[in-house]
C-alpha positions as CSV (number, residue, x, y, z in Angstrom):
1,X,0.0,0.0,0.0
2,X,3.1,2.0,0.2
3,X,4.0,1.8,-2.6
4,X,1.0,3.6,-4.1
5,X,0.9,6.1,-2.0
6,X,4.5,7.3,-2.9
7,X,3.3,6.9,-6.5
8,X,0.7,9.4,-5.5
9,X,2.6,11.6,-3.4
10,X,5.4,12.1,-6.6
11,X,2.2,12.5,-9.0
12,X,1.0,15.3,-6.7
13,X,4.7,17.1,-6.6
14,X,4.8,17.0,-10.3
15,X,1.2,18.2,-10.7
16,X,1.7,21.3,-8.1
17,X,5.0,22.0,-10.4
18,X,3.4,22.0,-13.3
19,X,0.3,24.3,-11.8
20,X,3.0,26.6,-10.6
21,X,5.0,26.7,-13.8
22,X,1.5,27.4,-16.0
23,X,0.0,29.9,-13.7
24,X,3.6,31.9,-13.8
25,X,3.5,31.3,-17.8
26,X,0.1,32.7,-17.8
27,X,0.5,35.4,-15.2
28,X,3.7,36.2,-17.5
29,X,1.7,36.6,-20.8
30,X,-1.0,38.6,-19.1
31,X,1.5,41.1,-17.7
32,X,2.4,41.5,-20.8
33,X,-0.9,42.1,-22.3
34,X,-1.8,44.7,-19.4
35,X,1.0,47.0,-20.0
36,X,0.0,47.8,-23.7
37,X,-3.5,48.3,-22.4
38,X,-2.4,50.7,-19.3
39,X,0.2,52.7,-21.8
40,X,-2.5,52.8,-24.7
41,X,-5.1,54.3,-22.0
42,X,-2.8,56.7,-20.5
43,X,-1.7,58.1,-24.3
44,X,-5.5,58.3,-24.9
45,X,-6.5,59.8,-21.7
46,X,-3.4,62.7,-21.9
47,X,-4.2,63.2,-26.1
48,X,-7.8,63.8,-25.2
49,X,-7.5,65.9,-22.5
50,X,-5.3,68.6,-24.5
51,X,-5.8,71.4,-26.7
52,X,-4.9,69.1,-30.1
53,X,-7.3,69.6,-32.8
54,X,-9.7,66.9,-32.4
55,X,-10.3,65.8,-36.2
56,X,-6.5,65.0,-35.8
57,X,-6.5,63.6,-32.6
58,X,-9.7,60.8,-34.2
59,X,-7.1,58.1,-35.8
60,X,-5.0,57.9,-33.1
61,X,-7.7,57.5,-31.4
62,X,-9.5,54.7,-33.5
63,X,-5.7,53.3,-33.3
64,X,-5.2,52.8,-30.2
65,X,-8.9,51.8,-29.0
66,X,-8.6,49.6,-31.4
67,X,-5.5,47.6,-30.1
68,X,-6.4,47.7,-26.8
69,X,-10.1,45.8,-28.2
70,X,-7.7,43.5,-29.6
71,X,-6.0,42.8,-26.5
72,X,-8.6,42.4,-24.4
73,X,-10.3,40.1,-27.1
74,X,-7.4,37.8,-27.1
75,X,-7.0,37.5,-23.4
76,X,-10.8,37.0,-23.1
77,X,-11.1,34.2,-26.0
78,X,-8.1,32.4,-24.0
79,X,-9.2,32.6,-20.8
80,X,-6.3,33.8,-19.4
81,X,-7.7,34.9,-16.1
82,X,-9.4,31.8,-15.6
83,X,-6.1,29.9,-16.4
84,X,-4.3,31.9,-13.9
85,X,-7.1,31.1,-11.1
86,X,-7.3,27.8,-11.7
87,X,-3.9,26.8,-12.2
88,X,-3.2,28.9,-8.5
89,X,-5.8,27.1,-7.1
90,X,-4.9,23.8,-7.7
91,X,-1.3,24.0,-7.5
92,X,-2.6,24.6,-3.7
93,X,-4.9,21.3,-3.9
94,X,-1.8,19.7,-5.0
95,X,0.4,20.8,-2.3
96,X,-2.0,19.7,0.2
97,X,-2.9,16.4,-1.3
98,X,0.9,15.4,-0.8
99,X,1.3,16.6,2.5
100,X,-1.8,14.7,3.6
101,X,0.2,11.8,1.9
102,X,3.3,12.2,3.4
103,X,1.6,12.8,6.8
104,X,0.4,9.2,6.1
105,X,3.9,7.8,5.5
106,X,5.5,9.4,8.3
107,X,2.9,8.3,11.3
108,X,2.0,5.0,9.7
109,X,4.1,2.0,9.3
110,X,3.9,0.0,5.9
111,X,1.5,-2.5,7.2
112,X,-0.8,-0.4,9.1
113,X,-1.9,1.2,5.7
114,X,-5.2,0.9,5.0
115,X,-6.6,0.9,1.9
116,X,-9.6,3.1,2.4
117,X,-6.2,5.9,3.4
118,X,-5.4,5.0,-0.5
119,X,-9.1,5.1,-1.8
120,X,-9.4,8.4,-0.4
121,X,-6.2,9.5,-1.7
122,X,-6.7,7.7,-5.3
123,X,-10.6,9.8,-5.2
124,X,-9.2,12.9,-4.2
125,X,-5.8,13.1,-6.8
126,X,-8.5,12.0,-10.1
127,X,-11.0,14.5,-8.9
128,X,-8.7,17.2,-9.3
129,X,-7.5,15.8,-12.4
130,X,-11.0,15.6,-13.5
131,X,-12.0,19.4,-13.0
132,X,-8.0,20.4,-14.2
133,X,-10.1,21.2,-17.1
134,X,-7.1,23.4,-19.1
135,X,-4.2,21.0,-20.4
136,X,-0.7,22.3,-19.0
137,X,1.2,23.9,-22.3
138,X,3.7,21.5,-23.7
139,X,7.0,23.6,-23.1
140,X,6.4,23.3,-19.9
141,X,5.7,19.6,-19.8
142,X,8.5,18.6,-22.1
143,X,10.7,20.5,-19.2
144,X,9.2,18.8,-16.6
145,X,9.8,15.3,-18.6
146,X,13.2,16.5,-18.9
147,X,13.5,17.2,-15.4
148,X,12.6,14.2,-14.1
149,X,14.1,11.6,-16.9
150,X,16.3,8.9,-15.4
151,X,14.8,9.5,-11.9
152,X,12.4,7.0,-10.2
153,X,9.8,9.9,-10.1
154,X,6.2,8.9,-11.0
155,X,5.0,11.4,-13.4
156,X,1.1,12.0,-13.5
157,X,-1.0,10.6,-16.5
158,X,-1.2,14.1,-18.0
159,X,2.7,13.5,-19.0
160,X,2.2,10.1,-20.1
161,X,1.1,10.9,-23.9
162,X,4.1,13.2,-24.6
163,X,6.9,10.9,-22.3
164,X,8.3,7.1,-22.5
165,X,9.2,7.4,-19.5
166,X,5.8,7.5,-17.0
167,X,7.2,4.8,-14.5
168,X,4.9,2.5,-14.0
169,X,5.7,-0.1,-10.9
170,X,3.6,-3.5,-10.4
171,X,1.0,-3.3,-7.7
């Protein structure tokens, strides 16, 4: 019963890195869509507000709204907000999940394990993995696969279609 639990417990460090490492990716890109936004609205706000002509103030205008539309329209069809949320959230659920594990290790000897301990865990790691309901991007899980290659980590089923090298240990 040990055995899966530290399965578990290295599926559930993974995961939590690779929450961590899309939620930064994701904070990173919408950082990078705010600034454009906040610059374009400060132009805007300082170009309308002085004594410029106002028929040749209009196409900087139109410009300007007009990429910030853009922006706005890409982060929105992406869901970049709701990437960054979730992928916080449940690098957390991760984190917690493999203390709760390795709480189980450290106060209970291999043969005490129970295996409603591992049900629980087993129902709580493919619930997450159930509602986990954006992919992680590849760069980040070919790192992550790169990482941990050669190691006698378990990587999570969400690495197994792009690695050979998921280990997989008889039950």
């Amino acid at each position: 019963m040990d055995n899966i639990l530290k399965q578990y417990r290295d599926r559930c460090y993974i995961n939590s890195l690779l929450c961590e490492a899309s939620y930064n990716f994701y904070n990173m890109i919408n950082n990078i869509f705010l600034f454009p936004t906040i610059l374009g609205s400060s132009i805007l706000t300082c170009l309308n507000s002085s004594n410029i002509d106002t028929e040749k103030i209009k196409y900087t205008n139109i410009i300007i709204n007009g990429t910030i539309t853009i922006i706005l329209a890409i982060t929105t069809q992406y869901k970049i907000h709701d990437r960054i949320g979730m992928f916080k959230a449940y690098q957390t659920k991760f984190i917690k999940l493999n203390h709760q594990i390795e709480s189980i290790l450290n106060t209970k000897k291999a043969e005490d394990i129970i295996i409603d301990d591992v049900n629980l865990i087993v129902n709580k790691y493919d619930l997450f993995c159930e509602e986990l309901f954006f992919n992680y991007p590849e760069h980040i899980k070919n790192k992550c696969i790169k990482r941990f290659k050669g190691t006698n980590i378990t990587l999570p089923n969400s690495l197994a279609l792009t690695a050979d090298i998921v280990n997989i240990s008889a039950v």
